[in-house]
C-alpha positions as CSV (number, residue, x, y, z in Angstrom):
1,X,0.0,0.0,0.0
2,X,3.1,2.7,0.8
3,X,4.1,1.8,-2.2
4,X,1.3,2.2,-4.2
5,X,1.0,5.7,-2.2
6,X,4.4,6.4,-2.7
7,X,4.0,5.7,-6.8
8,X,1.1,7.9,-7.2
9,X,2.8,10.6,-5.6
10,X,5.5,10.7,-7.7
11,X,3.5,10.4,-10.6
12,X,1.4,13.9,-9.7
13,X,5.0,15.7,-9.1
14,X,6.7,14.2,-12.3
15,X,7.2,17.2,-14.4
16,X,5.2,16.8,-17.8
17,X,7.3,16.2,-20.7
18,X,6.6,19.0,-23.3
19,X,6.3,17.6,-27.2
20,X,9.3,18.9,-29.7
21,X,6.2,20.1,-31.6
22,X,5.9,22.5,-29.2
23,X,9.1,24.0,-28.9
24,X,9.0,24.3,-32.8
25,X,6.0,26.4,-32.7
26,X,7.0,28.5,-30.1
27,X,10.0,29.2,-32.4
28,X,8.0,29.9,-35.3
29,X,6.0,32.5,-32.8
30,X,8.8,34.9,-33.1
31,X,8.9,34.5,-36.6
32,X,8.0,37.3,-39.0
33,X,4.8,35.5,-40.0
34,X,3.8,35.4,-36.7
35,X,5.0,39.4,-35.8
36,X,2.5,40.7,-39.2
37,X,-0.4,38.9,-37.8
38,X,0.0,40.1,-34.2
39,X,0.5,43.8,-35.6
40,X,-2.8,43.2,-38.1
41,X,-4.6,42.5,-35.2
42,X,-4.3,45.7,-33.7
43,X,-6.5,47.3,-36.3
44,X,-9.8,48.7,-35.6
45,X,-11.0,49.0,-38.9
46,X,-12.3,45.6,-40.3
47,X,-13.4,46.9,-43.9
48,X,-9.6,48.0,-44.6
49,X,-8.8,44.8,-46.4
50,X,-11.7,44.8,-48.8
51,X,-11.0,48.4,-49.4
52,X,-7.2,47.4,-50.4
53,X,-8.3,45.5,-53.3
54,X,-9.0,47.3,-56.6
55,X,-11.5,46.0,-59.3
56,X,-8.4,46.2,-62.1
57,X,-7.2,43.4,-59.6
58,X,-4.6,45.7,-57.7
59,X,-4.2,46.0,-54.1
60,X,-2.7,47.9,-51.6
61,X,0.5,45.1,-50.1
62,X,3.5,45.5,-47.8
63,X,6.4,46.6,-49.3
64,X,9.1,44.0,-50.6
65,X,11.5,47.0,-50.6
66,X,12.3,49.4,-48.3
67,X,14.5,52.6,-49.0
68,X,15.8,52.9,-45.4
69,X,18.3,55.6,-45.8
70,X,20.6,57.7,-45.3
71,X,19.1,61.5,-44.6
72,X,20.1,63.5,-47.6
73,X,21.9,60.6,-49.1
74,X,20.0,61.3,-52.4
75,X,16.9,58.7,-50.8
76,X,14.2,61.0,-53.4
77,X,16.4,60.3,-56.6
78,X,16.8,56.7,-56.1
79,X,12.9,56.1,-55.5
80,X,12.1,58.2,-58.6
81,X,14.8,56.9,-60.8
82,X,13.8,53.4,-59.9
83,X,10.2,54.2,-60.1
84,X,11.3,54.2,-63.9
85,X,10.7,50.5,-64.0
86,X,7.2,49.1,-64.9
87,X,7.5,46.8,-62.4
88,X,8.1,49.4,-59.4
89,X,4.8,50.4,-57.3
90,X,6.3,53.3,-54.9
91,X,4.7,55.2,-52.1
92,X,4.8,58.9,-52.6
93,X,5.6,60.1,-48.8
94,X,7.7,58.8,-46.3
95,X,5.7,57.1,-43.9
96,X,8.1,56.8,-41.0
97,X,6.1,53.6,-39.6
98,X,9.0,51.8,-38.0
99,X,10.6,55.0,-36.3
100,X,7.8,57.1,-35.3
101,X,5.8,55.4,-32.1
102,X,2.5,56.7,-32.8
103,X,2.2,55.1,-36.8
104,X,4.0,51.9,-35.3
105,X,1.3,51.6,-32.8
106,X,-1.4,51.2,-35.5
107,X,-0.2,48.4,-36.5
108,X,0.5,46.8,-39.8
109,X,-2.6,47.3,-41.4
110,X,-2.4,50.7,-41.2
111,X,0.9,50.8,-42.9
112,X,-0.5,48.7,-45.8
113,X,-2.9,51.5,-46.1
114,X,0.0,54.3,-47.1
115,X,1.2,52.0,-49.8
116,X,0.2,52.4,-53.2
117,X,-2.0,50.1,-55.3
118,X,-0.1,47.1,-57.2
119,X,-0.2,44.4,-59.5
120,X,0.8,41.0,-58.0
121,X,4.1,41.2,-60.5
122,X,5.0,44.6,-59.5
123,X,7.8,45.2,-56.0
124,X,6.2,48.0,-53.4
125,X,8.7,50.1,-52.4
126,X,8.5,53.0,-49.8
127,X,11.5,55.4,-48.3
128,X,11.8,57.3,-45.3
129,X,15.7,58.3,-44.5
130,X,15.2,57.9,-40.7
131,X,15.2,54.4,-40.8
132,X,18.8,53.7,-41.1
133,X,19.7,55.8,-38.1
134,X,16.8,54.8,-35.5
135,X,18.2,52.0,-33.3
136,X,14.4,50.3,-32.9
137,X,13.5,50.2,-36.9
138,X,16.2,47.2,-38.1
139,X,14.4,45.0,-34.9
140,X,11.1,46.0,-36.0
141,X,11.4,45.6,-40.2
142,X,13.1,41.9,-39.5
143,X,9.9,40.8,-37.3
144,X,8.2,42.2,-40.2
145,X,9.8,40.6,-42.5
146,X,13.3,38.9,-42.6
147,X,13.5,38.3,-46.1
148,X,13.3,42.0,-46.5
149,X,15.7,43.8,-49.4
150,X,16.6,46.8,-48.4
151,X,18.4,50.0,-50.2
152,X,20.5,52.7,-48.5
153,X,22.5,55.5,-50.6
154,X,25.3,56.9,-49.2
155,X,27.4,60.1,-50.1
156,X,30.8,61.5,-48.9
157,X,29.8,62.0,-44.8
158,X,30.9,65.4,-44.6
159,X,28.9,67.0,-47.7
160,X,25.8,64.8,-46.2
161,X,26.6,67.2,-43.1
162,X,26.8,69.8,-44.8
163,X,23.8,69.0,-47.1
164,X,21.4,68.4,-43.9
165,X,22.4,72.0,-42.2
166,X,20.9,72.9,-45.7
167,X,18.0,71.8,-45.7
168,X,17.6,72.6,-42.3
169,X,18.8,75.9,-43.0
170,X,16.3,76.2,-46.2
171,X,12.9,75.6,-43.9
172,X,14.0,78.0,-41.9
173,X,14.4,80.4,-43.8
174,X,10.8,80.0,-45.6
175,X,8.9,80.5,-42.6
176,X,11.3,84.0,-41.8
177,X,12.7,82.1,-39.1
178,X,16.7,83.1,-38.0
179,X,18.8,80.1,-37.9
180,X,22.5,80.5,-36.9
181,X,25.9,79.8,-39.2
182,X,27.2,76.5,-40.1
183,X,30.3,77.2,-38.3
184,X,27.9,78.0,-34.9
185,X,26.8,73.5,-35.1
186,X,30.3,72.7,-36.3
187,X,32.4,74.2,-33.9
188,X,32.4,73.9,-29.7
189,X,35.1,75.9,-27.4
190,X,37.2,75.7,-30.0
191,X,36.9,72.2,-31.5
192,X,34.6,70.4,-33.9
193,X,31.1,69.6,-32.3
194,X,31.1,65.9,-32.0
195,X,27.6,66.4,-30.9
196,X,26.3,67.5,-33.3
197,X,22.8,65.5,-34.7
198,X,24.3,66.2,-38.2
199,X,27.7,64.7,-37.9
200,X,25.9,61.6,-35.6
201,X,23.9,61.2,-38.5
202,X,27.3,60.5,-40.9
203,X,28.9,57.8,-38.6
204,X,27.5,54.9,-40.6
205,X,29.6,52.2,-39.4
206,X,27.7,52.6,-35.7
207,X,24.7,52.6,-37.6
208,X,25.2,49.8,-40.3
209,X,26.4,47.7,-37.1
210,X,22.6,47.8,-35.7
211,X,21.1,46.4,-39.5
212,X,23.6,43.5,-39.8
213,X,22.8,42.1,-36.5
214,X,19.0,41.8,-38.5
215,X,20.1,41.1,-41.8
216,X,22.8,39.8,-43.4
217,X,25.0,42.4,-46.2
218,X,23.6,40.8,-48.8
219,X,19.9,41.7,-48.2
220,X,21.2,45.5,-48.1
221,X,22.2,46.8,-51.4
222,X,24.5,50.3,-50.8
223,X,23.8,52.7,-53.7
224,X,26.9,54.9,-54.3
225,X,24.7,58.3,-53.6
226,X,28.0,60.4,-55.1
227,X,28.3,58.4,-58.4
228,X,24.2,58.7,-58.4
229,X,24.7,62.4,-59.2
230,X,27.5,61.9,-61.8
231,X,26.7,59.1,-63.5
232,X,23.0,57.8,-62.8
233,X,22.7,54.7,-65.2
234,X,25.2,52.4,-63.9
235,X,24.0,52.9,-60.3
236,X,20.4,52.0,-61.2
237,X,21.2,48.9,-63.3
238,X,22.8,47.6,-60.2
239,X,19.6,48.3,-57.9
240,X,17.8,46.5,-61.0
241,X,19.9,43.4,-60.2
242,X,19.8,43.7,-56.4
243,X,15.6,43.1,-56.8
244,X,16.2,41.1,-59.5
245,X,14.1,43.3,-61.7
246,X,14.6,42.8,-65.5
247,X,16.5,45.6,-67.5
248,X,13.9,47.9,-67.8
249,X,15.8,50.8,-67.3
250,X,18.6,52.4,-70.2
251,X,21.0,55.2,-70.3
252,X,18.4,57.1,-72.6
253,X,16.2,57.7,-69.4
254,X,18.3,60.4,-68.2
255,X,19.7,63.6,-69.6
256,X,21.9,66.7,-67.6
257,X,20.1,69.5,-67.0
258,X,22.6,72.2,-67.4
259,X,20.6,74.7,-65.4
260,X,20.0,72.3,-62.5
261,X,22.8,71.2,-62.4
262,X,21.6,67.7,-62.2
263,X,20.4,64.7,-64.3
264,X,16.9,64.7,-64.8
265,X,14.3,61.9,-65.7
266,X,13.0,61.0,-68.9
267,X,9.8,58.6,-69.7
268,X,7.9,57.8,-72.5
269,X,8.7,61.1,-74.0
270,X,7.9,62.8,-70.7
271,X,10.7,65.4,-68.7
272,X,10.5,65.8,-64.7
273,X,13.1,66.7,-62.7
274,X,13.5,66.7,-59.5
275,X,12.2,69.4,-56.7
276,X,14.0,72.9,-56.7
277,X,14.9,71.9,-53.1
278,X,17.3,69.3,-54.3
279,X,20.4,69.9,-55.9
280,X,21.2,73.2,-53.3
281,X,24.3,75.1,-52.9
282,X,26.0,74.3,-49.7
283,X,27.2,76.8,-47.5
284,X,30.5,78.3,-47.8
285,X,33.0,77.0,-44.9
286,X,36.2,77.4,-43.9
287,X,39.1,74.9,-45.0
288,X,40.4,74.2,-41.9
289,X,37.1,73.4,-40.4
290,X,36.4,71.4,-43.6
291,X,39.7,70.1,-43.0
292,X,39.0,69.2,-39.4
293,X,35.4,67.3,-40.6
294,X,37.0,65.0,-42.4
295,X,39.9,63.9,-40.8
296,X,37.3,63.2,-38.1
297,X,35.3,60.9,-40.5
298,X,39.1,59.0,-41.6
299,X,38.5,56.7,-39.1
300,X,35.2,55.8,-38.8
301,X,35.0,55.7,-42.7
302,X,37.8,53.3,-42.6
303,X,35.5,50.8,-40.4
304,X,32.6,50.9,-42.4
305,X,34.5,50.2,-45.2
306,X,36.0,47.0,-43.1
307,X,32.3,46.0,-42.0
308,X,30.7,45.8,-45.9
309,X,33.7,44.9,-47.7
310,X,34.2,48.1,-50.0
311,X,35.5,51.2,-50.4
312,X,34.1,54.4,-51.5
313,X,35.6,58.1,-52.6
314,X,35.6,59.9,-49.8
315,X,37.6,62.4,-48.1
């Protein structure tokens, strides 16, 4: 009888031996399948998937693409040059779903609803330049999806610093608003501003470091933003065989605009260029300060170059 007792006991404390099965799924739970339906969930409107599909037989889908950088890198060239292709569906604005809390907190239905409408053979692409330098987005886009291709254009990291005081600069000055000098960001007691947002922004080694622990370098394509201005054809064809796009895309789709100053577009007999806000003269600076911004970048441009495996012309 004890040992009958003693038997039943033991079978009530046993700990329960939990199926492989299990542990699988619970694997597969943190997967990027599983992170889209818990974010789809969070929407409150139940009509917005019937009112993502067109009666051509479009619909509104998640991008396949994203454009995730870098803040005046040349991010608004790239997405119209490669909006060239029939095959391209891009949103028009950045939607700045992965960086900025209140959109992510919608959830991903609400970020299929800023996309445009596309054809099942077409890629949906969107950009928003924040991306590459917000420390939560790489996290958030992999839970999305991990297969994810991404894009980012890079220039020379000083004349991106120089080219975001710009802009900066520009919408200040079209709502009459005084913003100081150049030289006032660049310069503290004496010695270059390390703290400055601008320069942060040009340290892409930190922030490439953040991505590849997400995605591996060859799901991230790095458009030469420099060669972009100079030479636009060559730097497109590689994007086209990055999304494995066919060759839609020829030389004859672009032509210098001498008064810009820039290439322009060309399509089906049709001429756009870009915004008058692109393509802006930079502020004058001194040489030595110059000087002083880009021996600052010599080392951290030599570790990015280490981390992707290629170099670029700069400073």
């Amino acid at each position: 009888m004890a040992a009958f007792l003693l038997g039943a006991v033991l079978l009530i404390v046993q700990p329960q031996i939990v199926p492989s099965r299990t542990a699988i799924n619970s694997k597969a739970e943190t997967s990027s399948q599983s992170a889209q339906r818990d974010l789809l969930k969070k929407t409150s409107q139940k009509n917005d998937f019937k009112e993502n599909i067109h009666s051509n037989g479009s619909c509104r889908q998640l991008p396949q693409t994203i454009i995730i950088g870098v803040r005046k890198g040349g991010t608004r060239a790239l997405l119209e040059m490669l909006s060239l292709h029939p095959d391209i569906a891009a949103a028009e604005s950045e939607v700045h779903f992965f960086d900025w809390e209140d959109h992510y907190r919608n959830g991903l239905q609400w970020y299929i609803n800023q996309m445009p409408f596309s054809y099942p053979h077409q890629i949906t692409v969107e950009k928003t330049p924040a991306y590459f330098t917000s420390p939560k987005v790489p996290e958030r886009v992999h839970n999305m999806n991990q297969s994810m291709r991404l894009l980012l254009i890079l220039r020379d990291p000083s004349e991106r610093v120089l080219s975001d005081y710009t802009q900066v600069f520009y919408n200040h000055m079209q709502k009459h608003k005084p913003y100081p000098s150049i030289e006032q960001f660049l310069i503290k007691d004496g010695e270059l501003n390390v703290d400055y947002k601008a320069i942060n922004r040009s340290l892409y080694y930190i922030h490439m470091q953040n991505w590849l622990k997400y995605f591996p370098l060859d799901r991230i394509h790095i458009v030469d933003g420099d060669k972009l201005i100079k030479d636009p054809f060559p730097e497109i064809e590689k994007v086209e065989r990055f999304l494995k796009l066919s060759p839609q895309i020829n030389a004859s789709n672009f032509y210098f605009n001498k008064t810009k100053g820039f290439y322009c577009l060309r399509d089906s007999g049709r001429e756009r260029c870009l915004h008058e806000s692109k393509g802006r003269a930079h502020p004058q600076v001194d040489t030595q300060l110059l000087e002083k911004l880009h021996e600052y970048f010599h080392e951290p441009n030599k570790k990015f170059f280490e981390l992707v495996g290629r170099t670029f012309d700069w400073h």
